[in-house]
N, C-alpha and C positions, 0 to 999 in steps of 0.2 A: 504494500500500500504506500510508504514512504516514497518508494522509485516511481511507484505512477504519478505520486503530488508535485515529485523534481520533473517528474517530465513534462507533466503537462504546465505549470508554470514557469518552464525556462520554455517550452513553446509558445504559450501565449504572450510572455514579453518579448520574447522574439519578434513576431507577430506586430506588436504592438510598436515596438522600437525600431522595424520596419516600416511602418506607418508614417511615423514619427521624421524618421530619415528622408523619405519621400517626398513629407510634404514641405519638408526643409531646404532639399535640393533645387538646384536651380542652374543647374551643367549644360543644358543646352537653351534655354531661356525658355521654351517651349512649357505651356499649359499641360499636363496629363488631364483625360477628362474625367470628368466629378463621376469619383467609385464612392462605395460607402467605406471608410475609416476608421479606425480608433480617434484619431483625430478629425477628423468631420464630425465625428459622435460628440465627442467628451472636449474637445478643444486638446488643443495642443498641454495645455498644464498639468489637466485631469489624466490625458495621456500617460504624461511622465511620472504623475505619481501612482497612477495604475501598475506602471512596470516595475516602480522600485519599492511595488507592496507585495508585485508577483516574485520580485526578486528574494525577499525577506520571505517569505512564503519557502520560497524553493529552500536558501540556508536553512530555516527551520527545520524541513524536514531531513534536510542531508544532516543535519548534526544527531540526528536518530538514528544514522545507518551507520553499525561498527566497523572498523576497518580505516584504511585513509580513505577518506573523501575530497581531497584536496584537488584535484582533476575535474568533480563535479562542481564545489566550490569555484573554481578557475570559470568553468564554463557557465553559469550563472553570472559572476561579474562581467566577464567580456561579452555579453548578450546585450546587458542592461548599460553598462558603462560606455557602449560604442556611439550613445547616441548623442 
């Protein structure tokens, strides 16, 4: 049950922090057309602190699973912190 809560909350801020990235970007000056978002939804703020509730979400549950977790750990911050 732990492993499925890290997964599915390092997926959904992924998710979300690609969202995020998108609508931030501005590489070729070009409009993308209006999809639905996390940020079209929630705004861009609500956005970011969605991710870094899923992110806290994910640590939580990796500090329950024995063993090093530090790799899981790793890939929860670089999800959340790219944005």
């Amino acid at each position: 049950m732990c492993l499925q809560t890290v997964g599915e909350a390092i997926g959904l801020a992924f998710l979300i922090v690609n969202d995020i990235l998108r609508s931030t970007s501005d590489e070729d000056g070009e409009e993308e057309p209006l999809h639905a978002s996390y940020v079209s939804l929630l705004g861009i703020d609500q956005a970011l602190e969605t991710a870094a509730n899923l992110q806290e979400t994910a640590r939580l549950a990796i500090e329950s699973i024995p063993g090093d977790t530090s790799l899981l750990t790793g890939l929860a911050d670089l999800i959340t912190h790219r944005a």
